[in-house]
C-alpha positions as a printed Julia matrix, in Angstrom:
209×3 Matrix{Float64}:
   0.0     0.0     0.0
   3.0     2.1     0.94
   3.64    2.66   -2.77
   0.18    3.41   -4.02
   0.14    5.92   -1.1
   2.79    7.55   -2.46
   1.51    7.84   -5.9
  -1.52    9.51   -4.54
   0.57   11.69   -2.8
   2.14   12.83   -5.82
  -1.27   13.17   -7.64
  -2.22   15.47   -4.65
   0.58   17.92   -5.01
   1.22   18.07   -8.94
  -2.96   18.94   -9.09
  -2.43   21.31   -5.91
   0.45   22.9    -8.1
  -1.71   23.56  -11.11
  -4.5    24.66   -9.91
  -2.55   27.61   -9.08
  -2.58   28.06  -12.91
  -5.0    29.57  -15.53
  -6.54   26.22  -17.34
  -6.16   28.27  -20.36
  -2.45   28.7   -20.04
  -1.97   25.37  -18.77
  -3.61   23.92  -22.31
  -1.46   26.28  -24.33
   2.2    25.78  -22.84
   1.19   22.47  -23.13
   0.01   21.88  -26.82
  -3.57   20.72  -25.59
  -6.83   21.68  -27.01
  -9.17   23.93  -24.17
 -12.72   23.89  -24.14
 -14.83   25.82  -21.85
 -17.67   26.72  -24.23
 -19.86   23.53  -21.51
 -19.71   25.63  -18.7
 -17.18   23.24  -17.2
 -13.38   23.62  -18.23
 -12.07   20.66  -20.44
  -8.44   19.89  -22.07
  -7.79   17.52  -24.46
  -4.44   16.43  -24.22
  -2.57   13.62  -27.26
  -0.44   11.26  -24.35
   0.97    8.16  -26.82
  -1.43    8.51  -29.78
  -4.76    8.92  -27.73
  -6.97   11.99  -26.42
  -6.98   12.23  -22.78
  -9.94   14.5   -21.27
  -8.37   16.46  -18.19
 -11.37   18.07  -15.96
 -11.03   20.91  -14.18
 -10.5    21.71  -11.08
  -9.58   18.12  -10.04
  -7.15   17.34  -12.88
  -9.4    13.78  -13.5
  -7.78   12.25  -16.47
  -9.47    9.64  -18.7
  -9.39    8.15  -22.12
 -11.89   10.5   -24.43
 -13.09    8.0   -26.44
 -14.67    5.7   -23.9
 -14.53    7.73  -20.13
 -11.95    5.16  -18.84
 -10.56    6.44  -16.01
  -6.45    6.1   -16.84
  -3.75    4.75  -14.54
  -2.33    6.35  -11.48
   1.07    6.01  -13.04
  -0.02    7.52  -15.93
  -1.8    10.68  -14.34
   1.5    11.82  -12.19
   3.17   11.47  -15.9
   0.6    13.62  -17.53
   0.69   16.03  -14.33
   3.9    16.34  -14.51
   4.28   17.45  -17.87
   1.5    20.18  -17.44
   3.38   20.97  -14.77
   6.54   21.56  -16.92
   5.43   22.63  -20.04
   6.89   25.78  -21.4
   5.34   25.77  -25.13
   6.88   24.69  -28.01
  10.75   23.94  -26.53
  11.61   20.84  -28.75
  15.07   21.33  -30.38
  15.55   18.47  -31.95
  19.42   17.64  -30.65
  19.4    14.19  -29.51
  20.17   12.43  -26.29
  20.65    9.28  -24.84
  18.83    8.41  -21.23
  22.33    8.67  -19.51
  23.05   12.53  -20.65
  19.61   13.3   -18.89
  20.5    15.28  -15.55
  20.09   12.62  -13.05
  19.99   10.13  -16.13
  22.58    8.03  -14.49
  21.1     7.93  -11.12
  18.09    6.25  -12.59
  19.7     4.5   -15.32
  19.04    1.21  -14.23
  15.68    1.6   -14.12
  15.11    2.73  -17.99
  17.22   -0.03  -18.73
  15.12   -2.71  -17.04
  11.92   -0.95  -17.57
  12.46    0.49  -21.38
  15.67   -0.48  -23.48
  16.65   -3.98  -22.44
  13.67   -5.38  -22.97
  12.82   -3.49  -26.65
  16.39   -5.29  -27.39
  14.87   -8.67  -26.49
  11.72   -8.53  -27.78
  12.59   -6.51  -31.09
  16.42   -7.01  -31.46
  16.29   -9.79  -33.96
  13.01   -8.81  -35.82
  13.66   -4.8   -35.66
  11.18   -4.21  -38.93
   8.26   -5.82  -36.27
   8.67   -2.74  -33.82
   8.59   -0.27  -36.53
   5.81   -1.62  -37.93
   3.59   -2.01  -34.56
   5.21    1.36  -33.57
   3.3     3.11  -36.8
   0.15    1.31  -35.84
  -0.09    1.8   -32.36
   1.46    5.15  -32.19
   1.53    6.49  -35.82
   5.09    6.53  -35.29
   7.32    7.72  -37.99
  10.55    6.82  -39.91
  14.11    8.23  -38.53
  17.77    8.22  -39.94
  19.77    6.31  -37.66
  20.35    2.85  -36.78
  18.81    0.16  -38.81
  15.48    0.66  -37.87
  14.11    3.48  -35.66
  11.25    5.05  -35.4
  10.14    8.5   -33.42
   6.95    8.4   -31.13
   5.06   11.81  -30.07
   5.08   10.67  -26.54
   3.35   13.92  -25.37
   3.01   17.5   -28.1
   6.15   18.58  -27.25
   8.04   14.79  -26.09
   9.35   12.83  -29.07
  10.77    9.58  -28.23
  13.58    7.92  -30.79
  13.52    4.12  -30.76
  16.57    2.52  -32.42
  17.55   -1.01  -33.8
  20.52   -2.06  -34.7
  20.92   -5.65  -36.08
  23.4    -8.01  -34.9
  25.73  -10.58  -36.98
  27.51  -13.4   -36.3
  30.04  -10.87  -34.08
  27.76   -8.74  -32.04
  24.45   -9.0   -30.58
  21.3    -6.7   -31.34
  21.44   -4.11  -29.86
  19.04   -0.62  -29.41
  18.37    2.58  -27.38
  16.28    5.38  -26.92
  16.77    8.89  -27.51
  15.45   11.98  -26.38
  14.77   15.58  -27.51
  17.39   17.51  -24.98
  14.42   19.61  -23.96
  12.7    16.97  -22.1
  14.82   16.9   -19.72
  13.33   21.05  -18.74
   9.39   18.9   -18.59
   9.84   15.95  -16.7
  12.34   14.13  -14.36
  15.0    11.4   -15.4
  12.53    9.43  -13.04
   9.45   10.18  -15.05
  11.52    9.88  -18.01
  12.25    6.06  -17.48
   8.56    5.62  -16.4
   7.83    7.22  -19.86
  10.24    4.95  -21.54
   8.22    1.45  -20.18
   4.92    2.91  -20.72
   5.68    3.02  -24.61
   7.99    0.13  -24.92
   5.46   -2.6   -22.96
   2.16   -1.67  -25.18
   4.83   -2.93  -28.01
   6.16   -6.27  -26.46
   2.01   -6.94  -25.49
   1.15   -6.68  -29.67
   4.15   -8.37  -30.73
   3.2   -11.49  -28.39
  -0.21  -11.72  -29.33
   1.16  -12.74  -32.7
């Protein structure tokens, strides 16, 4: 319980924290769509290639298209990035995890949660994660590697996924790269969180067949 606690915990402050803040400036640092025409404040945030409804004032995220209410782990993630959201900052100059500030202090958990097992699941069939990367996230092509692909994580979050095939020398091997900007949004510890939650949805298709 001691870990859901804590998750509600951070729920509580991040929506204390923003509501603090206009709704309207919220949705706009944020690349969100605001709607208050209702009489009740609505933004429509794109999190991983779906619409997520955030209510105001308790921040209640859910999936637009059918009310589900999302995860907890998912909500601080969104939170967080309303929270950090400064408008368009994307620069596209590259990083991996371990360049993040703290990157290294959490390294070990984006490489069990997020790049180890994209290696194992995808490392000798790389053209399978591209193509359930394009379907599940409308992910698109990118130069580097042998296959990689780049998934709009959040509006302003791109996420670089990267193949490399092995040979009879070397083993498959992969990584994930960054925008440097992210790192001014979330935390190396949301970051890796971030990493899983597109990675797993991935491994779950590619099992089913």
């Amino acid at each position: 319980m001691a870990k859901i606690d804590d998750y509600k915990e951070a729920v509580r402050r991040a929506t204390t924290d923003l509501r603090e803040k206009k709704p309207e400036d919220i949705a706009r640092a944020s690349g969100a769509d605001f709607d208050d025409s209702s009489g009740s404040a609505v933004m429509t945030l794109r999190f991983l290639n779906k619409d997520i409804e955030i209510n105001f004032p308790d921040f209640r995220c859910t999936y637009k298209d059918s009310g589900e209410e999302i995860s907890i782990q998912q909500q601080i993630l969104i939170l967080h990035y309303l929270q950090g959201a400064k408008g368009n900052t994307v620069t596209e100059k590259w990083v991996a995890y371990q360049e993040i500030p703290d990157g290294m202090f959490y390294l070990d958990a984006f490489l069990r949660r997020a790049k180890n097992p994209m290696v194992q699941a995808f490392g000798n069939r790389p053209e399978l994660m591209s193509e359930l990367a394009k379907k599940l996230y409308n992910a698109g092509p990118f130069e580097h590697g042998d296959v990689s692909m780049v998934v709009q994580a959040f509006p302003y979050v791109p996420v670089v996924l990267i193949l490399w095939k092995g040979d009879d020398d070397f083993p498959p091997e992969g990584n994930l790269l960054f925008d440097k900007s992210i790192a001014e949004i979330i935390s190396a510890e949301d970051i890796a969180w971030l990493a899983g939650m597109i990675i797993y949805p991935l491994i779950g298709m590619a099992s089913q067949g």
